[in-house]
C-alpha positions in Angstrom: -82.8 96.2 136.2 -82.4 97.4 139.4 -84.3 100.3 140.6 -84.1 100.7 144.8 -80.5 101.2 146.2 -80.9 97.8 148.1 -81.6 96.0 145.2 -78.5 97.5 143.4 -76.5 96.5 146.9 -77.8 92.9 146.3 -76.7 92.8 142.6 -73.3 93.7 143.9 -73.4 91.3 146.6 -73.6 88.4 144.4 -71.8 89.2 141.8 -68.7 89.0 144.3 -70.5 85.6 145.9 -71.1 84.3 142.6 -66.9 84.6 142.0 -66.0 83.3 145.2 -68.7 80.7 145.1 -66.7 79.4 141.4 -63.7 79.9 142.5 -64.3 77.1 145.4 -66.2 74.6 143.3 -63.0 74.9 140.4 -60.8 74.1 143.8 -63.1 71.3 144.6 -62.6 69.9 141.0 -59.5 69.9 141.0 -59.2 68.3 144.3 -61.0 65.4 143.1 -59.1 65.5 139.6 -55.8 65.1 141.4 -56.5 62.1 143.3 -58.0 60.6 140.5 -54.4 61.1 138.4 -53.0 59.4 141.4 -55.2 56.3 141.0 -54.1 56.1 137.4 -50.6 56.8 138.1 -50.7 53.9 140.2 -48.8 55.3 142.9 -50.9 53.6 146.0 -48.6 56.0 148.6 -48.8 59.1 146.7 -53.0 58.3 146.2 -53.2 58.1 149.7 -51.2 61.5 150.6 -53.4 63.0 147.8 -56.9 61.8 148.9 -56.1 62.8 153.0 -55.3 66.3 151.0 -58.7 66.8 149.1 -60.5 65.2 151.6 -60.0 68.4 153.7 -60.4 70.5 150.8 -63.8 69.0 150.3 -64.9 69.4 154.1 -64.2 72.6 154.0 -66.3 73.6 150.9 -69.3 71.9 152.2 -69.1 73.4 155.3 -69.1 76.5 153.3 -72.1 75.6 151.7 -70.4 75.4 148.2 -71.6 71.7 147.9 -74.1 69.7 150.2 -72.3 67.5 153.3 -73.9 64.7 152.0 -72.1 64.9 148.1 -68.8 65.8 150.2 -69.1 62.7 151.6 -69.9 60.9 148.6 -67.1 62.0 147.2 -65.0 60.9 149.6 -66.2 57.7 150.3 -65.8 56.4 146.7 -62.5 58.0 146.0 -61.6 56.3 149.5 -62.9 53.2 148.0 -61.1 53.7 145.0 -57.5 54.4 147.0 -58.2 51.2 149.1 -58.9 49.0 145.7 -55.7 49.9 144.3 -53.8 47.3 146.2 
């Protein structure tokens, strides 16, 4: 346990990170989830809407530092891929 007051302030400090920081990553999930449905759904116009949608959603977590840039843009590239294989 804690014992100095700036250790205790830390404890606090990321117990609210730790929240916001799983709060982002369920948003990215579900981000990803959704175009994924789309695929499936085999709506090619909807997909599309969808991805452009999540795509900014995962930006901005890795720019938050939720998620490395480079998985972002793994992400995006094959759910890109999969949108542009739907023909």
């Amino acid at each position: 346990m804690a014992n100095t007051a700036q250790a205790k302030k830390r404890v606090r400090q990321n117990i609210k990170q730790r929240e916001r920081n799983s709060g982002l990553r369920s948003k990215l999930r579900t981000a990803i989830k959704s175009v994924r449905k789309a695929i499936v759904a085999g709506d090619k116009s909807l997909a599309e809407t969808v991805f452009r949608k999540s795509a900014s959603v995962i930006d901005s977590i890795a720019s938050k530092g939720i998620i490395h840039k480079n998985k972002a843009s793994r992400h995006k590239s094959r759910l890109s891929g999969a949108v542009k294989a739907m023909g």
